[in-house]
N, C-alpha and C positions, 0 to 999 in steps of 0.2 A: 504493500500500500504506500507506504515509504515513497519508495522507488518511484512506482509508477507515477505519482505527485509528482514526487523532484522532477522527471520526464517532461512530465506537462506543464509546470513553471517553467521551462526552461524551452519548451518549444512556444509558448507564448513569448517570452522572452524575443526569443531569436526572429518570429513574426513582427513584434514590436520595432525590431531595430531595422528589419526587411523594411517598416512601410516607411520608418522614420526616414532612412535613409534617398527617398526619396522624395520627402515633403517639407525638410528642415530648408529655411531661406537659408543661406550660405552669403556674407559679401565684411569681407575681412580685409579690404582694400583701403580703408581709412581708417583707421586706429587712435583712437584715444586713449595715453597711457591711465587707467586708472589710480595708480599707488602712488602715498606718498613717497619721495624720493628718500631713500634713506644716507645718512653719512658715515662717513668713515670717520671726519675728525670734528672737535668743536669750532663753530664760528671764524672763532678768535683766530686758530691754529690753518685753519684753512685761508683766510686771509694772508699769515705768516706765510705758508706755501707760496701765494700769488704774491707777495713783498717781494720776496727772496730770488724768486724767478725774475721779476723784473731788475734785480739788482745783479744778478747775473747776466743780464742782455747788457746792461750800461758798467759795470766793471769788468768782465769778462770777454765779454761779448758771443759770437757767432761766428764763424767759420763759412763768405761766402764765395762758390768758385767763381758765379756768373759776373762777367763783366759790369754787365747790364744794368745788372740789382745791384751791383755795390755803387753802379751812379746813381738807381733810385735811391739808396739807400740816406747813401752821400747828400744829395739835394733837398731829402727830408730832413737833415740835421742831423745824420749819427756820425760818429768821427769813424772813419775807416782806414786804414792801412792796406793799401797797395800793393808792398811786398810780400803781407801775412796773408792778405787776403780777407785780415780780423774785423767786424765789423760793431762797433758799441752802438748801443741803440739806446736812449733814452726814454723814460717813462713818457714822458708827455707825447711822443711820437705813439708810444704803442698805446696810449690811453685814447690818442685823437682818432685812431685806428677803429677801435673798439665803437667811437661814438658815432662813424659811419657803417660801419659792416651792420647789414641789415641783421634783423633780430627775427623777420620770418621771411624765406624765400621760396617762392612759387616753382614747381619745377613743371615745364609744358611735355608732355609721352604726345605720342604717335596719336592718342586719340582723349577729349577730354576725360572720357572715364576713368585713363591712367592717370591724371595729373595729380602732381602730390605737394603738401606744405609742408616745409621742413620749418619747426618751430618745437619750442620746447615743450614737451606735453605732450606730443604728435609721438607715432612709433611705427618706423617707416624699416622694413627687413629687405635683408638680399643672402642670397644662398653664399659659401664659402667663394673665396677669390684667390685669384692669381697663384693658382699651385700647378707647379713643372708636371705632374702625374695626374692620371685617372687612372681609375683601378672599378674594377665588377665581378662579379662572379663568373662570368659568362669569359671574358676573353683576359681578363686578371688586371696585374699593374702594368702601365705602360707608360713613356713619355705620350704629353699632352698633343692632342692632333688637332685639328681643323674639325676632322668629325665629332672629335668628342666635344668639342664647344658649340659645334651646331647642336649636339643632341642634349649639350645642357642646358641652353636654351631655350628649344623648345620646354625642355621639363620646367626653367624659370616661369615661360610662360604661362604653362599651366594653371600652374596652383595662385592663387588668388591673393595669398597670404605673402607672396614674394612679390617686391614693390618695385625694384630698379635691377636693370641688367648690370651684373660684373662680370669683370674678365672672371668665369669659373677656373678654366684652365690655359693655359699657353699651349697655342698652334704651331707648334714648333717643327712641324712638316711644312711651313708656308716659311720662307725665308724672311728676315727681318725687316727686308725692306718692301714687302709687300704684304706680310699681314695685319697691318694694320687695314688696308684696305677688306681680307678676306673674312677677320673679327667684325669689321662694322656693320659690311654688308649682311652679316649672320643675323646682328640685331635689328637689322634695317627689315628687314625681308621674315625673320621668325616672328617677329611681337610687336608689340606696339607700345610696351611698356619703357620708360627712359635707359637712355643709353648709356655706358661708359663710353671712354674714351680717354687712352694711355696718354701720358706726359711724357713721351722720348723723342722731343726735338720740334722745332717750329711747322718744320714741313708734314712731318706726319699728322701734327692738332690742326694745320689746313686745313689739308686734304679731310681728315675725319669732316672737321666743321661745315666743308662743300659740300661732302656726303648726305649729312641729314640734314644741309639747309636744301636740298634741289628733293632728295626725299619726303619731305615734309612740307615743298611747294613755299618756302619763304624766302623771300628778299633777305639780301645781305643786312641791310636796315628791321627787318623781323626780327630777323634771327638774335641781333644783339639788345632787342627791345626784352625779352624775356630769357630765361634761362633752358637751354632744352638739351640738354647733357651735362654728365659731371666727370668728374679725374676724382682721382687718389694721389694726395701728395706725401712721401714717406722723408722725412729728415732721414739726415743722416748721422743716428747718436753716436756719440757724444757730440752735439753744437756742430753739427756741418750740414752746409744746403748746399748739393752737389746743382750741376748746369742744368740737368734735362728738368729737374727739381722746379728749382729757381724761374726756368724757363715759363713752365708749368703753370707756376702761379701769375706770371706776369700774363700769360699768352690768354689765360681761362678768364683774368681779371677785366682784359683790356676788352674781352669780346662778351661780359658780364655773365659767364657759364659759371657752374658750379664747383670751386675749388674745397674737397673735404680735404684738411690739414691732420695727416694722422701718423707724429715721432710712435716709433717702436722701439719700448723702452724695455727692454730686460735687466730687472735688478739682479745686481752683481754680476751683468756680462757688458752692455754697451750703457747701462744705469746705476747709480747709487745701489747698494745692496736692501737700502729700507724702501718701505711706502713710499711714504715722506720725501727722500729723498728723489727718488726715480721719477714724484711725479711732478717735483722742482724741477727736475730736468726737461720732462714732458710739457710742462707747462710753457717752462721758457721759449722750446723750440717751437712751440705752434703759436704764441704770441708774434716769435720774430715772422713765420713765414705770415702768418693774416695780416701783419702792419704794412711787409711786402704789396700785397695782394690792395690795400686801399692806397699804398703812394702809386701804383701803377693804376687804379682806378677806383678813387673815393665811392665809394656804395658796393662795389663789386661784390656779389653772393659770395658766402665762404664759410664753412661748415668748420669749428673748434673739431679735434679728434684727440683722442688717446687708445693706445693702445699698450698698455705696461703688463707685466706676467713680470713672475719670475724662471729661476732657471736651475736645474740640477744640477746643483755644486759637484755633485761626483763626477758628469760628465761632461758639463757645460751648455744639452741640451734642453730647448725649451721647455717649459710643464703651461697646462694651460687648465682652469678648471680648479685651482689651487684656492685655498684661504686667500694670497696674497693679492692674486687675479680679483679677486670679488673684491678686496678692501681696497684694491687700485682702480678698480672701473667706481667704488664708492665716492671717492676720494674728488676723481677725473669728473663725476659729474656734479659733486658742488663748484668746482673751478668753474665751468661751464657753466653753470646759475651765476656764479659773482659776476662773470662779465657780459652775459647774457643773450649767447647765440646759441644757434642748434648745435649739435654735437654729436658724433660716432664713436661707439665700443664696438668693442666684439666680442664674440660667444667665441669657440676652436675647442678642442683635445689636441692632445699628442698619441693616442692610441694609434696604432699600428693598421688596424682594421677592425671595421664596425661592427664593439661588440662591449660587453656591459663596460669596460672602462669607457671607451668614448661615449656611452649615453650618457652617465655620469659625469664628466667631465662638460661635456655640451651642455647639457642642461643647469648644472651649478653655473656654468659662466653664462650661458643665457639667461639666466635666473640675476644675477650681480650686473646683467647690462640693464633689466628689464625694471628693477628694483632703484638703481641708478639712475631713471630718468631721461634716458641714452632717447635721441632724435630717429637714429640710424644704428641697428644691431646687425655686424656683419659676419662674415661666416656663418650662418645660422645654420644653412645645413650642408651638408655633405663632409665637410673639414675632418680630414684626419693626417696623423703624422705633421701636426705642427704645423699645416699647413703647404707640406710637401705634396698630399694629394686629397684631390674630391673623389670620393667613391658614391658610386651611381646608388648601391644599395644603401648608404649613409643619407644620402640627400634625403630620401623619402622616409625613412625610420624618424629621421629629422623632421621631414613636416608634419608629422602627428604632432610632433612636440610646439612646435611652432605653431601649428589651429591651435592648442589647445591655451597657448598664449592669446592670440587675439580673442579666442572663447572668455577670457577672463578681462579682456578689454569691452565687451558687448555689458551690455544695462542689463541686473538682474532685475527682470521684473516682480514688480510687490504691491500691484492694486490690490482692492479688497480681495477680486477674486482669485488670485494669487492665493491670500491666505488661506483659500479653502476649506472654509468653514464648513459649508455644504457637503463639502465631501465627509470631512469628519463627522458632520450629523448620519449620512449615508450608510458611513462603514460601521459595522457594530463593532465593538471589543472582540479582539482574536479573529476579525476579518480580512480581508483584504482589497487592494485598491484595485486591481489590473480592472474588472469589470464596472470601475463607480466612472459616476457619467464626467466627473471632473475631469480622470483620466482618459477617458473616450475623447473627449472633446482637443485634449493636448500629445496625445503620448504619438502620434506622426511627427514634431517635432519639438518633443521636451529636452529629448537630450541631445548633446555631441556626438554623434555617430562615428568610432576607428574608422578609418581608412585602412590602416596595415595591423593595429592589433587583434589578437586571436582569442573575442571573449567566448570562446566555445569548452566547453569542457574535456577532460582528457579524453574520453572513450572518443567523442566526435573531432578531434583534434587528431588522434591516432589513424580515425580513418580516413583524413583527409590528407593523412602521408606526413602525416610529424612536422609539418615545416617550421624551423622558428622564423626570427622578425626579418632576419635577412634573406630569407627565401621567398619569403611571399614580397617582402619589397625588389626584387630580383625581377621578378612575375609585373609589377606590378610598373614598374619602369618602362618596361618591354611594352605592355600593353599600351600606355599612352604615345610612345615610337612608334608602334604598329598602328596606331589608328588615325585617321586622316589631320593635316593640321588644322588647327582650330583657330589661325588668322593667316588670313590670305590677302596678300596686299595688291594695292593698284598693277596691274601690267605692266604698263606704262613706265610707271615709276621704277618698277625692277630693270625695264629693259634701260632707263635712264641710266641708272645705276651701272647697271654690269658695261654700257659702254662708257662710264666715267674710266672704269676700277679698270678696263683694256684698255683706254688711250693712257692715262698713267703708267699701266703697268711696261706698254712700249715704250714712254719716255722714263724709264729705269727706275719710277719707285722712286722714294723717298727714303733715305738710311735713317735709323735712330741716332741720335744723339747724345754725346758722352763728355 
């Protein structure tokens, strides 16, 4: 009797989440973070941080290679050195900085529905970036290819809950001085969601900028009216702003795109070994590059970043997912309240492959970006080995995790009939709900329906071939690759496209810059 009960809750059960699953609204494209933002240090001390950092910019200084910027640098008032290349930069310059760089910036996607606000409050995701490797079940680890970026793509495009196209992986089958061209068009032609676009060298951020300005049918004068692409710009710790950098921030500034300013700070390898210390450093170096970014053009969009972790002293290799990781993404987003722009963390592991470490790992530090107040939460999914590679079965294991964050971003509802008064007059003592008319009325979409977890029980789990999370996200990859794409863009547009990317590519391409 037992038994046959249990059977039958459990096949109700499993009907409930059959209808739910297709009647639950779904749209996780605009996020409001709901938590208050927690800290790592007091007021006082966090203030101390940003003192100290700016006292290091005007005592110390920066370390800048570009010519360029060290005349911006120069005409704004900082004293600079020629031969060191050392550049001192004074409060008032990086204060005057601060009091142009907008405090919410509009970003324009492929179609209004993508467009996003990066502003504080806001919680804006992109899957794992810029790793040399892909790795799957299916054909294993590999260096990163052109295919494997077109088919991360797609899968970005997919999911609802991913907001902006990153480089996933490096096409390192397409030579350097043409892939940029075979990257953009990936995003041009896959999605319509915002695009990156690499900072190595003048000629290649053209070319991109032609790319999605003649894609997107704008004038040169459109195009600079609003923002519709962004960069990654990574210092160089300890206090150096290498040329493609430098370049970077001048080139995104002057044509008002989106510059995210993000030093990577590992205490006790290229940072201070404390918090504290690493994210004095952090701080300093994304002040000097933003100050950058408003002498080359006062208002220019520019996104605060941190990225600090620490690192295994035994080996010297990164850890990600750490105590230390959480109290520095804490830390990183009261700096970003004091001065009062949007800002990026990141979520990452250093597991090997996708498996209880790396969930663990992911989720504490997406938990420490998400708790932090972070604008833009990057890596979120796929990221394994520090960062060396995206594995195909991690990205989706990942985005359960990540629905189930914008799930806690959604309004819990609490009108009256919420409370469900009715129902408890309904159900007698030692009854139950499944059949009370409360739950007839909601249980198609009460709950969060898995995508890849397996809420079946052992015996029925047994017979459908033992898979764990990584096999059914295997399965599950495959199928959204296998099934038609879900944005098809203009003809026209593509064929515009592909004979930009062929007359470039017979005038030799564009090399990156060093």
């Amino acid at each position: 009797m037992v038994e046959d009960g249990s059977r039958s809750r459990r096949g109700r059960r499993a009907k409930l989440q059959e209808d739910a699953a297709d009647h639950r609204p779904v749209n996780y494209h605009s996020l409001d973070n709901p938590f208050t933002p927690v800290p790592a240090f007091s007021d006082d001390r966090a203030m101390a941080i940003h003192e100290t950092a700016l006292r290091v910019l005007q005592e110390l200084g920066i370390k800048v290679l570009l010519g360029e910027a060290r005349d911006l640098y120069r005409r704004g008032g900082a004293l600079v050195d020629e031969e060191t290349h050392m550049v001192r930069i004074g409060r008032e310059m990086v204060e005057q900085a601060l009091a142009t760089a907008p405090k919410s910036i509009t970003l324009k996607a492929g179609s209004p529905q993508k467009d996003l606000v990066l502003e504080l409050g806001k919680l804006v995701v992109q899957p794992g970036a810029g790793a040399p490797h892909a790795s799957d079940l299916i054909r294993g680890r590999r260096p990163g290819s052109i295919a494997d970026f077109r088919e991360f793509t797609r899968l970005t495009h997919h999911f609802d809950v991913l907001h902006m196209m990153p480089p996933v992986v490096e096409a390192q089958d397409v030579p350097a001085n043409l892939r940029h061209y075979a990257m953009t068009e990936a995003e041009l032609t896959l999605s319509d969601k915002l695009p990156f676009v690499y900072s190595r060298g003048t000629p290649q951020v053209m070319d991109c900028f032609e790319m999605i300005r003649n894609f997107r049918g704008l004038s040169e004068k459109e195009f600079q009216q609003q923002s519709h692409c962004y960069t990654i710009i990574n210092t160089n710790s300890p206090r150096q702003l290498d040329v493609p950098m430098a370049q970077g921030l001048i080139d995104f500034a002057r044509n008002n795109q989106v510059s995210i300013v993000t030093p990577f700070c590992l205490m006790g390898a290229m940072a201070p070994v404390t918090v504290a210390g690493a994210l004095t450093l952090s701080h300093a170096e994304a002040l000097a590059a933003i100050t950058l970014t408003q002498l080359a053009n006062p208002g220019a969009p520019v996104c605060y970043g941190a990225f600090t972790s620490n690192v295994d002293m035994k080996s010297g290799a990164p850890a990600f997912g750490t105590p230390e990781q959480v109290k520095a993404n804490f830390g990183a987003g009261q700096l970003a309240r004091l001065i009062g722009l949007p800002w990026r963390s990141a979520a990452g592991c250093a597991a090997n492959i996708n498996d209880a470490q790396a969930a663990h790992e992911t989720q504490m530090s997406a938990w420490s970006v998400v708790l932090s107040g972070a604008t833009v939460m990057i890596h979120g999914a796929g990221w394994i080995e520090g960062g060396l590679t995206v594995s195909f079965e991690k990205f989706i294991t990942d985005i359960e995790m990540l629905q189930v964050f914008a799930e806690l971003c959604t309004e819990t509802p609490s009108e009256d009939s919420d409370l469900a008064f009715e129902a408890l007059a309904e159900v007698q003592p030692g009854g139950h709900f499944f059949g009370a008319t409360h739950t007839m009325e909601r249980y198609q979409s009460a709950f969060y329906q898995p995508m890849n977890y397996d809420w079946s029980n052992f015996g029925t789990w047994t017979e459908r071939g033992s898979k764990d999370a990584s096999q059914r996200a295997s399965e599950h990859w495959q199928a959204i690759l296998a099934s038609p794409p879900s944005f098809i863009p203009s003809a026209d547009r593509v064929e515009e496209l592909e004979s930009f990317i062929a007359h470039r590519t017979e005038a030799g391409g564009a090399e990156p810059e060093s």
